[in-house]
Structures are given as structure tokens and as C-alpha cells.
N, C-alpha and C positions, 0 to 999 in steps of 0.2 A: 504494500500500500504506500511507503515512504516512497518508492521510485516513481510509483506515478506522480503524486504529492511534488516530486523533485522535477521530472519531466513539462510537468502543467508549469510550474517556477517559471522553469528552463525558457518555455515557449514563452509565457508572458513578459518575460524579460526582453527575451529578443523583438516584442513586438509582433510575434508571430500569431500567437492565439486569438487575435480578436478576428481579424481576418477566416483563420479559419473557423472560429463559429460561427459567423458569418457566411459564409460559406457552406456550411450542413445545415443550417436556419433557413435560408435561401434553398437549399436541398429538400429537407425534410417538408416545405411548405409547399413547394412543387408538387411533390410523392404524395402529398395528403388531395390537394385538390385534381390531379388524374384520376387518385381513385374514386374523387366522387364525381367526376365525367363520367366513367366508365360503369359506375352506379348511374346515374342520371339516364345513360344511354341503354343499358339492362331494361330500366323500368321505359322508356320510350319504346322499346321493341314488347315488353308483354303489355304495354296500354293501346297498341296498332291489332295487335292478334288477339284482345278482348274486342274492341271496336268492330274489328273485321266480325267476328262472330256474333255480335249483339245489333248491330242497324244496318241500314243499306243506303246509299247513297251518299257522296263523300264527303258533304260538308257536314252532315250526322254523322259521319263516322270520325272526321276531323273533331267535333263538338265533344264525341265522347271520347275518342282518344286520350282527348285535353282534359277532363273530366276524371278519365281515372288514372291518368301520369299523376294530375294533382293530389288524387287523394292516396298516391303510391306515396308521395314526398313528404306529406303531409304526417302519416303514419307510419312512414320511416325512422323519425327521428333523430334524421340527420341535419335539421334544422340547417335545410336551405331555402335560400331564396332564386328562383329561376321566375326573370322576366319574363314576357309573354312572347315576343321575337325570340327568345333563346328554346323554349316551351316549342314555338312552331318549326324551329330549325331540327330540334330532337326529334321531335313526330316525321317528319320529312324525311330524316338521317334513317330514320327507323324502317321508314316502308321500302327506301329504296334497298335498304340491306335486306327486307324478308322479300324482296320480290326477286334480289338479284340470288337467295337461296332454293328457290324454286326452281 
């Protein structure tokens, strides 16, 4: 425990430590918001293939897509906030990925 203790010194002396946390802060904030794209984008594709299944026609199927994306985020609780252009870009991203798996 003392080398590390010694090491961490070491860096903060040279001026080297700030930077690099700085650098894994800058890191780790990155890391954290991909994953909730990749989340946000998950619930875009099962809020298109509820919609698909539940109305006809595409601005009711738009309506509800958007309707249960929201209440995916909502009762996620990952306490996001997804504008409404961000909300229609993810529906969009979504159908074009299950149509181009077909």
C-alpha cells in the first residue's frame, strides 16, 4: 500500500497526475454515456416491433412507437432525458436496422 501511496506522491509531484485523471474522467464519462446510447437504441428497436405488432398505419405506428420508447425510459430508471428530434432519430435508426435484418 506504501508504494502506491509513494507512486500517487511521485506523479503529483511531477505534475503528472492531474492530467491523467483527467484523462480517465474524460474516459470513464465517454464509457458511461455509449452505454446508455446503446441502451436508448435497444429500447428504440423493441418500441418499433411493439408498434409494428399493435396498429397499422405509420404515423400510429410512429405515435406509438414514441409512446412506449417513453415509457421504456421512463421505467428504466436510468433517469434520462431524450429530446423529441433525438426520440424520432432513434425510432428511425430503429426501423431501418429491423428492416435491413429481414
Amino acid at each position: 500500500m506504501s508504494k502506491i501511496f509513494e507512486i500517487v506522491i511521485a506523479l503529483y509531484s511531477a505534475g503528472i497526475l492531474l492530467p491523467i485523471a483527467l484523462f480517465l474522467i474524460r474516459f470513464l464519462k465517454s464509457k458511461v454515456k455509449n452505454q446508455k446510447l446503446q441502451v436508448l437504441a435497444t429500447y428504440a428497436e423493441q418500441a418499433v416491433v411493439y408498434a409494428e405488432s399493435k396498429t397499422t398505419g405509420s404515423e400510429a405506428k410512429y405515435n406509438e412507437a414514441v409512446s412506449y420508447l417513453t415509457s421504456l425510459i421512463k421505467n428504466s430508471g436510468l433517469k434520462l432525458n431524450v429530446p423529441d428530434e433525438q426520440m424520432k432519430a432513434l425510432i428511425e435508426e430503429a426501423v431501418l436496422l429491423l428492416k435491413n435484418k429481414i
